[in-house]
C-alpha positions in Angstrom: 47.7 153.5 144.2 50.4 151.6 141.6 47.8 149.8 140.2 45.1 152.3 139.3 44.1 153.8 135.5 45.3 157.3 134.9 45.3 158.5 131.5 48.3 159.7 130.0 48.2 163.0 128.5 51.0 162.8 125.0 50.2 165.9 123.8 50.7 167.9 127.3 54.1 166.3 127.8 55.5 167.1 124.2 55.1 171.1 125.5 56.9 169.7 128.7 59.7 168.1 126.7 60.0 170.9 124.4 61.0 172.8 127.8 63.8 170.2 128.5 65.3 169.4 125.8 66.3 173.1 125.9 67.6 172.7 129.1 69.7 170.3 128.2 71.1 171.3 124.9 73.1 173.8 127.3 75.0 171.1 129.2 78.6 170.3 127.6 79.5 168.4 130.7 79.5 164.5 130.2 78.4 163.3 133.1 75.8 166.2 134.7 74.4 165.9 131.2 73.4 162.5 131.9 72.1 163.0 135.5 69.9 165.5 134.0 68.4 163.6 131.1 67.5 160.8 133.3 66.2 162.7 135.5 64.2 164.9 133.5 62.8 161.8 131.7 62.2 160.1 134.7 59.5 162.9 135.4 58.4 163.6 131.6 57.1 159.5 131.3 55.8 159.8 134.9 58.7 156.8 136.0 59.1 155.3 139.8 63.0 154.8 138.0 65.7 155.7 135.4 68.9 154.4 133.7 70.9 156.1 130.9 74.2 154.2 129.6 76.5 154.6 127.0 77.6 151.9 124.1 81.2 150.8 124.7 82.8 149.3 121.3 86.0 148.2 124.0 83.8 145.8 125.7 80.4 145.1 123.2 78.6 146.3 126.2 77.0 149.1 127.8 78.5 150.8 130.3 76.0 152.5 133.1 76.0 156.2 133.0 73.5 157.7 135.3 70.5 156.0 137.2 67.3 158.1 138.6 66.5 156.6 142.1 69.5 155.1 143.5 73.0 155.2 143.8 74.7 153.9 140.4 77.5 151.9 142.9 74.6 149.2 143.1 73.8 148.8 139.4 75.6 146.7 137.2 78.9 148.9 135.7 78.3 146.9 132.4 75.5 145.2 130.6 76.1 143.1 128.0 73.6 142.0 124.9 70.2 139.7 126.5 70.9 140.7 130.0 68.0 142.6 131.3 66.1 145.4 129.3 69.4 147.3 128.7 71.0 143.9 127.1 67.2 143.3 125.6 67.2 147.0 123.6 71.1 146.2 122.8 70.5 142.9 121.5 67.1 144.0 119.1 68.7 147.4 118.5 64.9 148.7 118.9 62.5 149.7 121.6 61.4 147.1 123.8 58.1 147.8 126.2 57.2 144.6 128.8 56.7 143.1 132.4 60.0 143.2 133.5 59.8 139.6 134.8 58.8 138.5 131.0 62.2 139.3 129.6 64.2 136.3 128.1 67.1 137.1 131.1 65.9 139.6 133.7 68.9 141.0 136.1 66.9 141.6 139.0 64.0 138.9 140.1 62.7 141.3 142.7 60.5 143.3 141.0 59.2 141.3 137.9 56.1 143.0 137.7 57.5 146.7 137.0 56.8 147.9 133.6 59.9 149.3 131.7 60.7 150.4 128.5 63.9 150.2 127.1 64.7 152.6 123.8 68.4 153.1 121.8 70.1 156.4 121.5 71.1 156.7 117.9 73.1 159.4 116.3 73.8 158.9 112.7 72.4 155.6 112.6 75.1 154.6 114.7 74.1 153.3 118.4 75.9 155.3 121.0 73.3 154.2 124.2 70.0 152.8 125.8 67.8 154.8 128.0 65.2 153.1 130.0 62.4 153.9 132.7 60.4 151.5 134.7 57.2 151.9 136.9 54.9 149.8 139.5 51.4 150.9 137.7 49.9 148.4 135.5 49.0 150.6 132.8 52.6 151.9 132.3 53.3 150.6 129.0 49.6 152.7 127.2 49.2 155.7 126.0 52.1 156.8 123.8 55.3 156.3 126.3 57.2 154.4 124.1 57.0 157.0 121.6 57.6 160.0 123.7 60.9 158.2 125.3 62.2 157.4 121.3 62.0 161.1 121.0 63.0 162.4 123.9 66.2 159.6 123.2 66.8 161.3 119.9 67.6 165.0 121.2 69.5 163.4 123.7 71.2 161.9 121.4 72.2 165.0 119.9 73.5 166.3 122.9 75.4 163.6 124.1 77.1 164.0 121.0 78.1 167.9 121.7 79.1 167.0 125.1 81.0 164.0 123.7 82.7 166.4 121.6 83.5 169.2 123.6 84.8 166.3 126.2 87.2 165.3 123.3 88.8 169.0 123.0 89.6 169.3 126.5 90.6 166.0 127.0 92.8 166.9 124.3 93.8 169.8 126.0 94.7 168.7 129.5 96.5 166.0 127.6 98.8 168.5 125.8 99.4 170.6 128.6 100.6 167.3 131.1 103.1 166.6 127.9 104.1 170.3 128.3 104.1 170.3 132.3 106.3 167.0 132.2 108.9 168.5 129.8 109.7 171.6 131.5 109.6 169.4 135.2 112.3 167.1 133.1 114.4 169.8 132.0 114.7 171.5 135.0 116.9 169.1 136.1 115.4 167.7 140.0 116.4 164.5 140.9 114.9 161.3 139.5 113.1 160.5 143.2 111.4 164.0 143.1 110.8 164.0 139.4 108.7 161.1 140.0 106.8 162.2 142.4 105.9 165.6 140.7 104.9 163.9 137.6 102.4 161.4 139.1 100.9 164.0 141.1 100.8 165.9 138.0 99.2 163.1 135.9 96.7 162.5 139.2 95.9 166.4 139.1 95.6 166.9 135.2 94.1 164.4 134.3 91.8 162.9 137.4 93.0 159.0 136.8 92.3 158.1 140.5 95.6 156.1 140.7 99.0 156.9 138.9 101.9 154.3 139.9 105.1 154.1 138.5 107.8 151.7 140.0 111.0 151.2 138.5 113.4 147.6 138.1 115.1 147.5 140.9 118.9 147.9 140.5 120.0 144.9 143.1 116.7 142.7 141.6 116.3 143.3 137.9 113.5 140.6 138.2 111.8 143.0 140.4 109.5 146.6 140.1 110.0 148.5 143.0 106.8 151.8 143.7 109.0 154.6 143.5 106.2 157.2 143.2 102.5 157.0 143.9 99.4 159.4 143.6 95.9 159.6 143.8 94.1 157.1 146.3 96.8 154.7 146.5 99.7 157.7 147.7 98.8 157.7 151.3 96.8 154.5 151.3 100.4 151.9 150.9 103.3 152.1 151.6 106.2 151.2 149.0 106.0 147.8 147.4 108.1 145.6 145.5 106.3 143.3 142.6 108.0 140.4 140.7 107.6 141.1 137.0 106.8 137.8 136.6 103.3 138.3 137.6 100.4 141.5 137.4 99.4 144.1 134.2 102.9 145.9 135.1 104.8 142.7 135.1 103.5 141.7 131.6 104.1 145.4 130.3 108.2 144.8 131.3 108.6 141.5 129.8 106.4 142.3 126.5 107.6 145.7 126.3 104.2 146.7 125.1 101.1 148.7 126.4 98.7 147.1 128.2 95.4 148.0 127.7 92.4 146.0 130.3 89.5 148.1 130.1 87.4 145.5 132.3 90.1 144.1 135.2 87.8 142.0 136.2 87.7 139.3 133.1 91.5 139.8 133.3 93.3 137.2 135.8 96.6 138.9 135.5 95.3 141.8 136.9 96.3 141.8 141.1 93.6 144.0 143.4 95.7 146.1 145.7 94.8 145.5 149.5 92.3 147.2 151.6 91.2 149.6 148.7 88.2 149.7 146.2 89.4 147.7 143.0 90.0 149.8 139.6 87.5 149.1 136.4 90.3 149.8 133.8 94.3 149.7 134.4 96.9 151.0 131.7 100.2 150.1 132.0 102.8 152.0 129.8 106.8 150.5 129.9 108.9 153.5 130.7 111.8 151.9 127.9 114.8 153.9 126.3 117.3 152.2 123.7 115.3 148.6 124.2 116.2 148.7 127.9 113.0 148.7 130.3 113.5 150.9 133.1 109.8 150.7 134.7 106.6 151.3 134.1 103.4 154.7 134.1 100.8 152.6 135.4 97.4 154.4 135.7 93.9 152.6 136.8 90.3 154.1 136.1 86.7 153.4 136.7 86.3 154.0 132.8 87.8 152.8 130.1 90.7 153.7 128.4 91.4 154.8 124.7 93.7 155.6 122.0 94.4 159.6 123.5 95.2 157.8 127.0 97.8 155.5 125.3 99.4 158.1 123.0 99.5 160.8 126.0 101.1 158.8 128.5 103.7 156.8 125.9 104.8 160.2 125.2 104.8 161.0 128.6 106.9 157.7 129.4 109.5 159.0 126.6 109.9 161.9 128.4 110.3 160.4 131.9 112.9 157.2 130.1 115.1 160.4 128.7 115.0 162.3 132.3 116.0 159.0 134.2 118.7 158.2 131.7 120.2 161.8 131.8 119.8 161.8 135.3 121.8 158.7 135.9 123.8 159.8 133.6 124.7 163.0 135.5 124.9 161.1 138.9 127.3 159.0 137.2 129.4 162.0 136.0 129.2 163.6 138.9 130.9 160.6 140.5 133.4 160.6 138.1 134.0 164.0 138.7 134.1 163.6 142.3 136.4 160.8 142.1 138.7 163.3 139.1 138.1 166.5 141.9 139.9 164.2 144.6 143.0 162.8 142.5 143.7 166.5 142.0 143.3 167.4 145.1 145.3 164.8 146.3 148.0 165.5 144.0 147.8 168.7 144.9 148.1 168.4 148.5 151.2 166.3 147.7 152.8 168.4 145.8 152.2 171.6 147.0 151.1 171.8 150.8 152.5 168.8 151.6 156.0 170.0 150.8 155.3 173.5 152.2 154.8 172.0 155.7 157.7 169.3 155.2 160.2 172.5 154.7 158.0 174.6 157.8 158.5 171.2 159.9 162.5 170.9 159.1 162.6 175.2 159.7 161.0 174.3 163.3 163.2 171.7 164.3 166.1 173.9 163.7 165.6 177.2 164.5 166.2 176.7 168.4 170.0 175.6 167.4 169.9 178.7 164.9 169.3 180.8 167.5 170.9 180.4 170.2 174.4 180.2 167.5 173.4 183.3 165.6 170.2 185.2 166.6 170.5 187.1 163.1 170.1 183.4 161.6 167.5 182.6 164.0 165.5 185.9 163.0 166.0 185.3 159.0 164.4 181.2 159.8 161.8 182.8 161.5 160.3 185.0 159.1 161.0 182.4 156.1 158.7 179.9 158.5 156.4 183.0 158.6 156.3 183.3 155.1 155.9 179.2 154.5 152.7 179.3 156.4 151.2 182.0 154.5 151.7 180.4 151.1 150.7 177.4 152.8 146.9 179.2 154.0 146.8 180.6 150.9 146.8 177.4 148.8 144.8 175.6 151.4 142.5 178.5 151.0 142.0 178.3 147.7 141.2 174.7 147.3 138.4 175.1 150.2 137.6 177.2 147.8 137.0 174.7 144.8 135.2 172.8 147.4 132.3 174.7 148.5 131.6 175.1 144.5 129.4 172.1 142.8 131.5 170.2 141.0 131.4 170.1 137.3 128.9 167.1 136.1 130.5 166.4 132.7 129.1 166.6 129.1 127.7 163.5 129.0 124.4 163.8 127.8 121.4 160.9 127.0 120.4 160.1 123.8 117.7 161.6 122.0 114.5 159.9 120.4 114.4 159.6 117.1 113.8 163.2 115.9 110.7 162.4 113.2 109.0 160.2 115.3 109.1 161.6 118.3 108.1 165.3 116.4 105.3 163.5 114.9 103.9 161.9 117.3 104.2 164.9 119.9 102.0 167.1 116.8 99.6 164.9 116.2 98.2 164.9 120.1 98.8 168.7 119.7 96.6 169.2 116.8 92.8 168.9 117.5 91.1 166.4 115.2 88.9 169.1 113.3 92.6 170.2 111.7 94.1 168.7 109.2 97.9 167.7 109.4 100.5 166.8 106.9 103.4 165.7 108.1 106.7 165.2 105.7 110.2 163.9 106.2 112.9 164.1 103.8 116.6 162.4 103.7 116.9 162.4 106.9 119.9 161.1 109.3 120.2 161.3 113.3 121.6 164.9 114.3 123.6 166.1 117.3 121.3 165.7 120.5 121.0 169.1 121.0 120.3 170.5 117.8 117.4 167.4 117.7 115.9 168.9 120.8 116.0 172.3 119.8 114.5 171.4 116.3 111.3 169.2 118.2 110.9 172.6 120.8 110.6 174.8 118.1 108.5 173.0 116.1 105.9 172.3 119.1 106.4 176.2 119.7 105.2 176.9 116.1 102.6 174.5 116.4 100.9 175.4 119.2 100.9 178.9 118.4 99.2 177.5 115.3 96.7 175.5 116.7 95.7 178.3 119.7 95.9 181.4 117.7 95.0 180.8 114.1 92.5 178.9 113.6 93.6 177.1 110.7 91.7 173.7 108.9 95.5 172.6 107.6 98.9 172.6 109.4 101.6 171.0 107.3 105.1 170.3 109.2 108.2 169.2 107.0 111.6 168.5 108.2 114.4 168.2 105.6 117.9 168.0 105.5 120.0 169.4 102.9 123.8 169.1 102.5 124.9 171.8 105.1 121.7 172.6 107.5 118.7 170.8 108.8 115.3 172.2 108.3 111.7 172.8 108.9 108.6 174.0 108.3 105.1 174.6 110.1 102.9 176.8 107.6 99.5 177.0 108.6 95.9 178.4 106.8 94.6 180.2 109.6 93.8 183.6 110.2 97.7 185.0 110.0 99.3 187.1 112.5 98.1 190.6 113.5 100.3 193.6 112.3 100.2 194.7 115.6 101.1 191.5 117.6 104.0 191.7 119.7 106.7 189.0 119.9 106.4 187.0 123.0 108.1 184.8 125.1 107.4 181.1 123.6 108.9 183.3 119.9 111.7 184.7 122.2 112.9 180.7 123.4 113.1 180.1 119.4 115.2 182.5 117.9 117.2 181.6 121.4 117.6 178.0 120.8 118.1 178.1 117.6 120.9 180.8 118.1 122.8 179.3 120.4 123.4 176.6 118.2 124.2 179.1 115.1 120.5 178.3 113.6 118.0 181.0 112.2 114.4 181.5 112.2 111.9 183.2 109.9 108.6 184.2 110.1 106.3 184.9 107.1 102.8 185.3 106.2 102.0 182.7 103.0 100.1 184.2 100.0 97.4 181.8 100.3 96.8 183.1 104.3 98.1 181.8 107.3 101.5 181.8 108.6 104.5 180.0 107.7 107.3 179.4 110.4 111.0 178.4 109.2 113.7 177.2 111.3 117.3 175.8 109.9 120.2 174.7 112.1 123.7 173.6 111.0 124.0 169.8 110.1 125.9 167.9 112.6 125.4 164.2 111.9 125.2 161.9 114.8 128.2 159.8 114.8 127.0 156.2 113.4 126.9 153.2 116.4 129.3 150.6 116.0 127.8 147.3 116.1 128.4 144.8 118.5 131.2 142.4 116.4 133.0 145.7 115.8 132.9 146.5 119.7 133.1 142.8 120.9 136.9 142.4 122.7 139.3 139.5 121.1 138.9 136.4 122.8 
């Protein structure tokens, strides 16, 4: 019976809770980790129901984690401060024990006479949840529960924590190797249509957002995004869609130019609910921009919120994917001016070569009957020199089909390069985890040839990863300096130093490479303090300044 007296024995369930809070301290998965503390608590405090959510700072709210008896679709994503016991222990930032029906704003007027109690998970002083159980029997709120649950809440605590923290690393991880994954699909040089396409899927893959769009202004409507690449629930779901910038979280990321960040779409009104499909909780929309020109957008949505490592990922991601589209309309166009070169030649070609072979073979025809029959000696010489005009005509038709079944040359045009320090910075500092410290230094520095700027930001994120993977080090200071003949840097480290017997790889291999092709060196040494310093230096070749727009403006 609900309603009936049963004692409640404290000291039996501390040995109980003893036994799971071991349990748990060996979860460093998020989200099981919170199924199972519900649960668990759900049977220590003897509860008919559970809830376990997490404090968000993005929306002042907290944000439903796991629930013990039914499916957490039907709870409330959010609760905010005064709105039911969670809002109630969020609001008094201490426990709260009452008839649910007696709180100042109850959520759910069904059940008013369940007895809940409602206690903050604190970690260093600082409130990172609520956990709350509820149950029909009258006596619920005697015998100590309110105590056990604030204890049981502070291991928890401790193990959220760990789990929070080993979430960080990986997310860290996956991040750094989608920024990897998307440079190599870049360079290897696929069309702009199937670049696309790979890197959402990618984005989907690596980093579980369950939708990735990313539409690019369309050439014959610049007022226009057009989908050119879909993933997650949205790829076979819709078809491709064109979406005035004028309006929607994508529209207001091309005309701002800026990242938009909605971590609750609902109390946003620009934010446009695709058809037919379950609505997102959190939409990021990055402008895919090179030189100040917006060429389209990374648009990801979410069920959680979004942070700081989302935004900084995906913007270099974006970089990476404005540079490919550039080059790659940059190629398309050479190769169209190539095409167009490749055909003036051949037509001059054809005019002045074959052209005039078959004029003299078609003059040697007409005549050689006459020649003949007058002098069949004459008639025999015309015949072989006809003979010999349509050889050296196969021959040069020959060679130009030739030329033709080869891929034209794409000219040396090549895109522009982000600004080297920036771009290096910000690529290191999603690399390095945040237990490390980095320094990061620039000194007189001017814009370099593309090429040696790209080989320079490689090696670097070569020397920094092997850094960050194999030494172990608390410090990673990266300089880049230019003197008067070279341009160099630096990525010294205080790890644990390279074995005696390691064996040069392949990512050390690509380094000395780049930087030789380019007439550069590299130089490994171990630093008397410990750890590993790593020294690359190219030849200085200043990018030529831009002229500015009165200087380029034509006379009027």
């Amino acid at each position: 019976m609900h309603g009936g007296k049963r004692a409640f024995n404290l000291s039996g369930q501390l040995g109980l809770l003893s036994q799971m809070i071991e349990e748990i301290s060996g979860e460093l998965s998020l989200q099981p980790l919170m199924e199972r503390i519900v649960e668990r608590a759900r049977s220590l405090l003897e509860a008919d129901d559970g809830v376990i959510g997490l404090y968000s700072p993005q929306h002042g709210a907290i944000r439903t984690a796991a629930v013990a008896s039914r499916p957490i679709e039907q709870t409330y994503p959010y609760i905010y401060p005064g709105q039911g016991l969670v809002g109630q222990v969020l609001a008094t930032q201490a426990p709260v024990s009452a008839r649910y029906g007696d709180l100042p704003n109850p959520l759910d007027n069904e059940h008013p006479d369940m007895r809940v109690i409602g206690v903050p998970i604190r970690r260093h002083d600082e409130l990172i949840g609520v956990f709350c159980v509820a149950s029909r029997r009258e006596d619920y709120l005697d015998g100590g529960r309110v105590e056990l649950l604030s204890l049981f809440a502070r291991h928890a605590a401790i193990a959220i924590d760990n789990a929070r923290r080993y979430s960080r690393e990986q997310r860290r991880a996956f991040r750094f190797a989608l920024i990897a994954n998307v440079a190599a699909m870049s360079a290897a040089g696929a069309d702009t249509e199937s670049l696309l396409q790979r890197v959402a899927d990618t984005i989907h893959e690596t980093l579980a957002y369950p939708s990735v769009d990313i539409p690019l202004l369309d050439a014959e409507k610049p007022d226009a995004l057009l989908i050119r690449a879909r993933s997650g629930r949205h790829k076979h779901t819709m078809q491709e869609g064109r979406m005035s910038v004028s309006a929607g979280i994508m529209g207001a990321a091309v005309r701002s130019r800026r990242i938009q960040l909605v971590n609750d779409v609902s109390r946003d009104p620009r934010y446009i609910a695709p058809p037919d499909t379950h609505p997102a909780g959190a939409e990021l929309a990055i402008p895919i921009q090179h030189g100040g020109e917006v060429l389209g957008v990374l648009n990801v949505e979410g069920e959680g919120p979004f942070d700081e490592l989302d935004c900084a990922s995906l913007e270099i991601v974006a970089e990476r994917l404005a540079v490919a589209i550039v080059h790659g309309r940059l190629q398309q166009r050479a190769r169209q001016a190539a095409l167009l070169e490749e055909r003036q030649r051949l037509a001059r070609d054809l005019h002045d070569n074959v052209t005039q072979i078959l004029a003299s073979m078609s003059l040697i025809a007409q005549s050689l009957p006459g020649a003949w029959r007058g002098d069949a000696g004459e008639g025999q010489r015309l015949a072989v020199r006809l003979g010999e005009l349509s050889q050296l005509a196969f021959a040069e038709l020959r060679g130009m089909l030739r030329e033709l079944s080869s891929e034209p040359p794409a000219g040396a045009d090549a895109a522009a390069q982000p600004d080297l320090p920036a771009a290096l910075q910000k690529l290191v500092r999603i690399m390095v985890p945040s237990k490390v410290r980095l320094e990061f230094e620039v000194a007189d520095y001017r814009p370099q040839a593309p090429q040696h700027e790209e080989a320079m930001l490689r090696v670097c994120q070569e020397a920094v990863s092997n850094a960050v993977r194999h030494a172990g080090p608390q410090r990673i200071d990266v300089t880049l300096r230019l003197s008067d003949d070279a341009l160099c840097a630096s990525v010294s480290d205080d790890g644990r130093g390279m074995a005696q017997d390691a064996r040069p790889g392949m990512g050390l291999k690509n380094m000395r490479e780049r930087l030789q092709e380019l007439g550069g060196s590299l130089r490994i040494s171990a630093r008397r303090t410990g750890g590993t310093r790593v020294a690359a230096c190219l030849p200085r070749r200043d990018r030529p300044m831009q002229k500015s727009a009165e200087t380029d403006a034509p006379a009027l």
